[in-house]
C-alpha positions as CSV (number, residue, x, y, z in Angstrom):
1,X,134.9,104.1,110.5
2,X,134.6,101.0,107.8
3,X,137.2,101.8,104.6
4,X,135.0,101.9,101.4
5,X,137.1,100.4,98.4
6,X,134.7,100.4,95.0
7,X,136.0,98.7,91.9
8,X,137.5,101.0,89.0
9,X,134.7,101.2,86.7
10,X,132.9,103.8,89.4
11,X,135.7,106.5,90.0
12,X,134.8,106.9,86.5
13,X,131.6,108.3,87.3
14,X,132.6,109.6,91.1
15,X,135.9,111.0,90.1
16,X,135.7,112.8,93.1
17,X,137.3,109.5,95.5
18,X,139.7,108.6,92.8
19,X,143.0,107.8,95.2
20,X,141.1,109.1,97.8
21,X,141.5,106.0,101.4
22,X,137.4,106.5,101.7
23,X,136.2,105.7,105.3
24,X,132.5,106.2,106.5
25,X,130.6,105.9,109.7
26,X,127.7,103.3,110.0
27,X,126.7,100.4,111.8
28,X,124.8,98.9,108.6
29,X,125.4,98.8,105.0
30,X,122.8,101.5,104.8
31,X,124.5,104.1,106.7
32,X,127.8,103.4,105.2
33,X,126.1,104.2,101.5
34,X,124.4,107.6,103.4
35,X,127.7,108.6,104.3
36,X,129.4,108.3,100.7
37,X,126.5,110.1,99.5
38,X,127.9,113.3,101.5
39,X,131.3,112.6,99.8
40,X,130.5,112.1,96.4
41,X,126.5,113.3,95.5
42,X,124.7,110.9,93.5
43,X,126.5,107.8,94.3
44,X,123.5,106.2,96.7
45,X,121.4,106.6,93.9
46,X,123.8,104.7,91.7
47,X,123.8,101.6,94.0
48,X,120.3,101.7,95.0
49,X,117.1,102.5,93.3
50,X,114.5,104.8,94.3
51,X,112.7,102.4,96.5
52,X,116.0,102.9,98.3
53,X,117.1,98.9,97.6
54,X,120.2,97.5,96.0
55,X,120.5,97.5,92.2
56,X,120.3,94.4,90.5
57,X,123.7,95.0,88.7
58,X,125.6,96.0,92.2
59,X,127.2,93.6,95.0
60,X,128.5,94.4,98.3
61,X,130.9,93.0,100.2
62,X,131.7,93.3,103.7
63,X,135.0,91.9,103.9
64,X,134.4,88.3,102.5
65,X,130.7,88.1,102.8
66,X,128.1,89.3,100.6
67,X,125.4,91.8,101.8
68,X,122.4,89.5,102.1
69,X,120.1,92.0,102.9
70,X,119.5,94.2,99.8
71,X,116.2,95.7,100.3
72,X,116.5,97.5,103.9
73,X,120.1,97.4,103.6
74,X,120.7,96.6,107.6
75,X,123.6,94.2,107.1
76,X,126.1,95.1,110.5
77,X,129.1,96.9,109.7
78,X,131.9,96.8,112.9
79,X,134.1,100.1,113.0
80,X,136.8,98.6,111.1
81,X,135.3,96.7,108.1
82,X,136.3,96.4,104.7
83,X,133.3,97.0,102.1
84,X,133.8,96.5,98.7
85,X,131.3,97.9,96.0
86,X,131.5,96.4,92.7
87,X,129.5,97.1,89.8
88,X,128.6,93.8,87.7
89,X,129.4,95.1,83.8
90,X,128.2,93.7,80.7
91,X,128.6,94.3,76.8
92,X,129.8,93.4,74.1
C-alpha cells in the first residue's frame, strides 16, 4: 500500500486523517485518490474537479517526481511509494 502524507493546510478540512500513518491501495495516482475518498468523503473532489482531473491549485508527488499526468490520473504507483499532496495557497 503507498503511504499518503498531505501538507497541513488539508487536515484542516479532512480532520478525519489528522495523525492518522494514511496508506491506500492503487497502482496509479487515480486509485490512490479513490481510496482516500473511502477514508475521508469529499477529499477526491477536493483534488480533482468534476471532469475527474487535477485542480489547478493541487500538486502531487510520488516520492520526488511530480505526477505528470493530471487529466487521467494513471501515473504508476509501486506498493511502497511515498505520495505527497500539497495544496498550492495564496492571499494576502
Amino acid at each position: 500500500m503507498a503511504r499518503v502524507d498531505l501538507t497541513h493546510h488539508l487536515y484542516q478540512f479532512f480532520p478525519q486523517l489528522n495523525g492518522k500513518t494514511i496508506e491506500v491501495p492503487g497502482s496509479t495516482i487515480g486509485d490512490v485518490i479513490q481510496g482516500l475518498e473511502t477514508l475521508a468523503p469529499g477529499i477526491g473532489f477536493y483534488v480533482c474537479d468534476e471532469r475527474g482531473r487535477l485542480r489547478q491549485h493541487v500538486n502531487i508527488y510520488i516520492g520526488e517526481e511530480r505526477v505528470s499526468d493530471r487529466t487521467t490520473l494513471t501515473d504508476l504507483v509501486a506498493p511502497q511509494s511515498r505520495v505527497l499532496i500539497v495544496q498550492a495557497l495564496s492571499g494576502g
